[in-house]
N, C-alpha and C positions, 0 to 999 in steps of 0.2 A: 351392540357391544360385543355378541358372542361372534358378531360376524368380522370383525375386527380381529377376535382375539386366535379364531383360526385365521384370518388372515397371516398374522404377525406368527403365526407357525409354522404356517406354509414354505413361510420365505427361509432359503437355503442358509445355516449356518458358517460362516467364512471358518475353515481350519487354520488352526492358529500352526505360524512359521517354524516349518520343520527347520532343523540345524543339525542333522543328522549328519552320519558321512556321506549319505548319497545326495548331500547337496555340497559336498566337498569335494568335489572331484581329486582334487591335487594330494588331502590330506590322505584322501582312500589309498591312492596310487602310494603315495609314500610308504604306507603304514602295510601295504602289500608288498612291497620290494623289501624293506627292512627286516621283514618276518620271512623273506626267503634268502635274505643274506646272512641272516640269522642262524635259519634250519641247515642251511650248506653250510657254516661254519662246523656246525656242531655233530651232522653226518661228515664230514671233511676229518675233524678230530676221531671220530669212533673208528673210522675205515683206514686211516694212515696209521691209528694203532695196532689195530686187528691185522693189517695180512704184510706190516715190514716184520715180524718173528717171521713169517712164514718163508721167506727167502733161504735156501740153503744154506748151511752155513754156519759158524759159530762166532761172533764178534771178537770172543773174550779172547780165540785163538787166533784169530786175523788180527786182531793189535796187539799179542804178546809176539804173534812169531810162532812158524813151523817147529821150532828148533827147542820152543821152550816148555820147562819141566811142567808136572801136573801143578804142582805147588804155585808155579808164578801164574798159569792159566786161570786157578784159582785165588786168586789172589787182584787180578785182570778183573775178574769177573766182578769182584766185591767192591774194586773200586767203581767199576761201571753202573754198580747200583741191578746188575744182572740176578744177581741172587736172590732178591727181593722175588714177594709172590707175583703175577701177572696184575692183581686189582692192584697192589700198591704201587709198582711201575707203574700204571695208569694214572691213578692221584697224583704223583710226585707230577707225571707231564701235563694233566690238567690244571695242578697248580700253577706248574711253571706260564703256561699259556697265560691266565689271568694277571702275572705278571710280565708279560710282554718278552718270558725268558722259554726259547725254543730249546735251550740243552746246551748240551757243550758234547763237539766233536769226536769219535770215540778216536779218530785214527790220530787228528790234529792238536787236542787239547783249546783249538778255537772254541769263541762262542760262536752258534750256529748263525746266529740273527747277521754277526759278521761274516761269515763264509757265504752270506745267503746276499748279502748285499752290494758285498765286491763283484758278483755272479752276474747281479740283476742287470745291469747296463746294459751287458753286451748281450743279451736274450730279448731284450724291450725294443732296443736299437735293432735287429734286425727283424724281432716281429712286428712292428711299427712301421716300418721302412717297407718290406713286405705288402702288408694289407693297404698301405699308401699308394704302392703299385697297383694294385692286383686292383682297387678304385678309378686312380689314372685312367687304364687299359682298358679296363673288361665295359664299364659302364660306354662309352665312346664307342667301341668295337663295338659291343652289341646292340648300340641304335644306329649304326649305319647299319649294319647287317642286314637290321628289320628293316630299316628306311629303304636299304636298295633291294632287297626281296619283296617289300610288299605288294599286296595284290597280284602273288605269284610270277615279278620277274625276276630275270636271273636266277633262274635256279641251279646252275652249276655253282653260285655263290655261295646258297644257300647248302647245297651238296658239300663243299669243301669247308664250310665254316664246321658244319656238324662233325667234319669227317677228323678233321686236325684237333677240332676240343675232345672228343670221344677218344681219339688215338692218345693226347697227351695224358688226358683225365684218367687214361685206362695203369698207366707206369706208377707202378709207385717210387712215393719219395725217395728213396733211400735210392731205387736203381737208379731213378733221376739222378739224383744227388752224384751217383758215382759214373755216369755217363758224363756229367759236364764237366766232372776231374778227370775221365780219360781224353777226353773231346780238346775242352778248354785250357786245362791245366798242364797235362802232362804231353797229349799230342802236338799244339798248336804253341804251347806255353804263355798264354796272354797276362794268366790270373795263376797268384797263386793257390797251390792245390790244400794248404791249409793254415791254421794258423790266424793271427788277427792285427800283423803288424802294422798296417797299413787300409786306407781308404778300399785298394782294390780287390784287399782279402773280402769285402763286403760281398762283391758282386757275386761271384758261385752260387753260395749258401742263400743270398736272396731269392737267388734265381731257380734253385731248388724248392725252397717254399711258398712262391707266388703262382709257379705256371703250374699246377692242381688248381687250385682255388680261380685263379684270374678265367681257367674255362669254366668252371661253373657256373660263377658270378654273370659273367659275357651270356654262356644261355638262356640263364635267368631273365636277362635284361632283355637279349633278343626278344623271347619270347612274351614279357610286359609289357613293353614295345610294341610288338606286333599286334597284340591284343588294345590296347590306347590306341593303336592307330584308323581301327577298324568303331572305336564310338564314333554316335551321332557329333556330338560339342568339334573333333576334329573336324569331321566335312563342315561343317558350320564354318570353322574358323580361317578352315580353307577358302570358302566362298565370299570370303571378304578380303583375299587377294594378301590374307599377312604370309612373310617369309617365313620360310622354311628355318631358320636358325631361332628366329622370336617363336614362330610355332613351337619347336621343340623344346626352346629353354621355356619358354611360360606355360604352355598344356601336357606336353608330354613329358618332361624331367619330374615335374612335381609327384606325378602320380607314377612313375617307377621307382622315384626314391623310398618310397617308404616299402617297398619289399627288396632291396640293397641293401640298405643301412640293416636292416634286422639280418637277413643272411652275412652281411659283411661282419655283424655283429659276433655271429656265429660261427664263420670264418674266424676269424681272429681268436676266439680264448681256444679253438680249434689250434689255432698256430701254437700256442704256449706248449701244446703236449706234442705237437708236432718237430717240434724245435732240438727236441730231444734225439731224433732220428739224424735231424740235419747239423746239430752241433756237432754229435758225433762223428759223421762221416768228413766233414771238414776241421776236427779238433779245437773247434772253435770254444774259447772259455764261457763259457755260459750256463743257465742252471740245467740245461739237459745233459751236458758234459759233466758237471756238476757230479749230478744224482747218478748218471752211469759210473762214475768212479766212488759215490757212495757207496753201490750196491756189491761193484765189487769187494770192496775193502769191510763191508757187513757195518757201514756206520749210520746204526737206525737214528740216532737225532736227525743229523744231516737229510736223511732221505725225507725222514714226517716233515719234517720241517719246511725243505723243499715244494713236497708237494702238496702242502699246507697253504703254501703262499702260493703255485701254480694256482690252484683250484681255487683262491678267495679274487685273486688275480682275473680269471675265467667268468666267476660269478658279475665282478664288479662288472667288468667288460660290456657284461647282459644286460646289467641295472643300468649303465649310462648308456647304451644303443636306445635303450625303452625310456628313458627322460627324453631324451633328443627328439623321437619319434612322436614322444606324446604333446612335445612342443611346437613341432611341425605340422601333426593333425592331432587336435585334441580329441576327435572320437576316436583314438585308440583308447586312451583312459574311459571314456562314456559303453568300450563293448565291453570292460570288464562288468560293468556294473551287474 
């Protein structure tokens, strides 16, 4: 009997079924992206309030006018809600946020949410079009590259690819930007030099903001590439006589894509602040053109507002590269854990 009853204690008790988040993969990953789209709203909110006072400048005198008395300045000011302490100015735009209301324009009398939305198009449309390229191109280009260097041939290839992404990568945008309006625009007159009237005003401004990024990406690749090409599973799959195009699209795509998409990922809310350089220098209506004619004119709604929606814009960008990628390889979600 007692030898029974150590028997029956011996034997290992089964642990009853955890239903924790770490047996929820999907919910954990949610509930982690949410609390960081969350925390970037709400540092996004503290920081676009804190440093648009900081801009030189007086609002209340940039929308009455050089010209006008102290009385109307003042006067400017108290309509603008200026005079108020700094915490209540805060309140009033934290409330307004809660209400889906960004402010109303100081120079325009618009509401912001509309100035911000006529904006949006043409900033999405070329940053989309953009990193759509900059995909095209870079991915392609840099598995031939690896594919015809590997195992050290061609290395004049290999010399020139480095030499032309490092040369471009090295320019910044803006002198870009203004070399392909003396080159394309105004030298050769193909495209015009700014403006948005038409299909062809697109081309400049894209082509400003893709060729930085497109060498990056393309090194990146190369170099993924290179690395895939040198595992065991590749000689393996070689040695069963599969082509070269099934090769690459079934062992070697899969496993470069997921350090693309995340740099691409990154690239891109990258373009949103970038866009600002390039809208500029082609006067392209968009919110970096936007917000550069905010700044001047000292209109703080406009600007928080702006880079309010920039920045949650940016964040989203992150959150859906990281769905994408965790549906492609689930152990991305499994190495947060």
């Amino acid at each position: 009997m007692s030898a029974s009853i150590v028997h029956q204690e011996s034997q290992p008790v089964a642990a009853p079924p955890t239903t924790g988040l770490r047996e929820r993969p999907w919910l954990r990953f949610s509930l982690r992206r949410l609390g960081g789209l969350v925390l970037s709203f709400v540092l996004l909110v503290g920081v676009t309030f804190v440093i648009v006072p900081l801009i030189p400048g007086d609002p209340a005198i940039a929308a009455a006018g050089q010209e006008a008395s102290g009385a109307q300045i003042e006067y400017i000011r108290e309509e603008l809600g200026l005079d108020q302490p700094l915490y209540g100015q805060f309140l009033d735009y934290v409330g307004g946020l809660f209400t889906l209301d960004l402010g109303t324009s100081f120079t325009s009398g618009e509401d912001v949410a509309s100035v911000i939305l006529a904006r949006l198009p043409f900033t999405a449309e070329l940053a989309v079009l953009a990193i759509s390229l900059v995909l095209i191109i870079s991915v392609p280009v840099g598995m031939l590259v690896a594919y015809l260097t590997h195992g050290g041939r061609r290395p004049w290839l290999d010399h020139l690819f480095n030499f032309v992404t490092s040369l471009v990568y090295s320019v910044p945008q803006y002198v870009m930007a203004t070399l392909l309006v003396v080159v394309f625009a105004v030298g050769l007159g193909l495209f015009p030099a700014a403006g948005a009237e038409n299909l062809s005003s697109l081309v400049l401004p894209t082509l400003a903001l893709m060729l930085l990024p497109t060498c990056v990406v393309s090194r990146v690749v190369r170099r993924e590439t290179a690395v895939v090409l040198d595992q065991d599973y590749i000689r393996t799959a070689r040695g069963w006589r599969i082509g070269q195009v099934r090769l690459f699209g079934r062992y070697v795509l899969p496993n470069v894509i997921t350090t693309t998409l995340t740099l691409s990922g990154l690239i891109l809310a990258a373009q949103l602040g970038g866009a600002i350089v390039i809208e500029t220098v082609f006067a392209w209506p968009g919110l970096g053109q936007g917000i550069v004619d905010a700044i001047l004119s000292r209109d703080y709604p406009v600007i928080r507002g702006t880079i309010l929606i920039l920045g949650l814009m940016a964040t989203v960008i992150i959150i859906l590269v990281d769905v994408i990628l965790a549906i492609i390889d689930p152990r991305t979600m499994e190495a947060e854990a």
